[in-house]
C-alpha positions as CSV (number, residue, x, y, z in Angstrom):
1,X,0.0,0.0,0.0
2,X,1.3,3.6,-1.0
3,X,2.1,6.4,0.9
4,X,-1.3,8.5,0.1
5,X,-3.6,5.5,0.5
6,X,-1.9,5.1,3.6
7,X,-2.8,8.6,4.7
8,X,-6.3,8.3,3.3
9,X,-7.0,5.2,5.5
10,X,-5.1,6.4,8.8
11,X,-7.3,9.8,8.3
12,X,-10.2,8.3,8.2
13,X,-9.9,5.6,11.1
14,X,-8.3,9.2,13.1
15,X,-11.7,10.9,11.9
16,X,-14.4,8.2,13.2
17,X,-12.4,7.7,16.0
18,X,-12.8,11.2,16.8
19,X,-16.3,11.5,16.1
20,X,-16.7,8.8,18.7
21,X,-14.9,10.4,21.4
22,X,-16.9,13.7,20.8
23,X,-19.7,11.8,21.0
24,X,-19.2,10.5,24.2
25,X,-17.8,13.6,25.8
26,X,-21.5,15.0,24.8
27,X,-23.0,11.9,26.5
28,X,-21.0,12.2,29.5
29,X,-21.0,16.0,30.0
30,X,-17.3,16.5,29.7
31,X,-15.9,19.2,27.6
32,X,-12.7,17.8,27.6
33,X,-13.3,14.5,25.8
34,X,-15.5,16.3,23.5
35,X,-12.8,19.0,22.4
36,X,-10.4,16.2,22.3
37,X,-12.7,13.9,19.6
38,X,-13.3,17.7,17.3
39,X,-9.6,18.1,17.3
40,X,-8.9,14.4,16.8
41,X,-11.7,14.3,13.8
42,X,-9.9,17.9,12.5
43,X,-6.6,16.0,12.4
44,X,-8.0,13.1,10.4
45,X,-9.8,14.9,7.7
46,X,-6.3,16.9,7.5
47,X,-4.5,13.8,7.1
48,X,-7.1,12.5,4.8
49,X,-6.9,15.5,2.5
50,X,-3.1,15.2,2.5
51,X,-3.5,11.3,1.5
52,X,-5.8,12.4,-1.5
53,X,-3.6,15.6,-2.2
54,X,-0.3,12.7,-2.8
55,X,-2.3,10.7,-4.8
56,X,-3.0,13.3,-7.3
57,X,0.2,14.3,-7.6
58,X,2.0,10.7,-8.0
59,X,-0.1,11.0,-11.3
């Protein structure tokens, strides 16, 4: 597996992942997981982007 698929994958696992944790900072009342999961799901659609932004360019 390449580099950009790489990214694309690892982004997206980092973005549900992150989406989960806000969730459950929400369900639990604490601010701090949910900040956590919104910059956790910001990091993996960065790293998503990045994945997709390699692949074009390996064309």
């Amino acid at each position: 597996m390449n580099k950009s698929t790489t990214d694309q994958v690892k982004g997206a696992f980092h973005e549900a992942k992150g989406t989960i944790k806000e969730t459950v900072g929400r369900v639990t009342n604490s601010p701090d997981i949910a900040a956590k999961g919104t910059d956790e799901k910001l990091a993996g659609k960065v790293q998503k982007k990045l994945g997709q932004i390699e692949k074009v360019l390996e064309q």
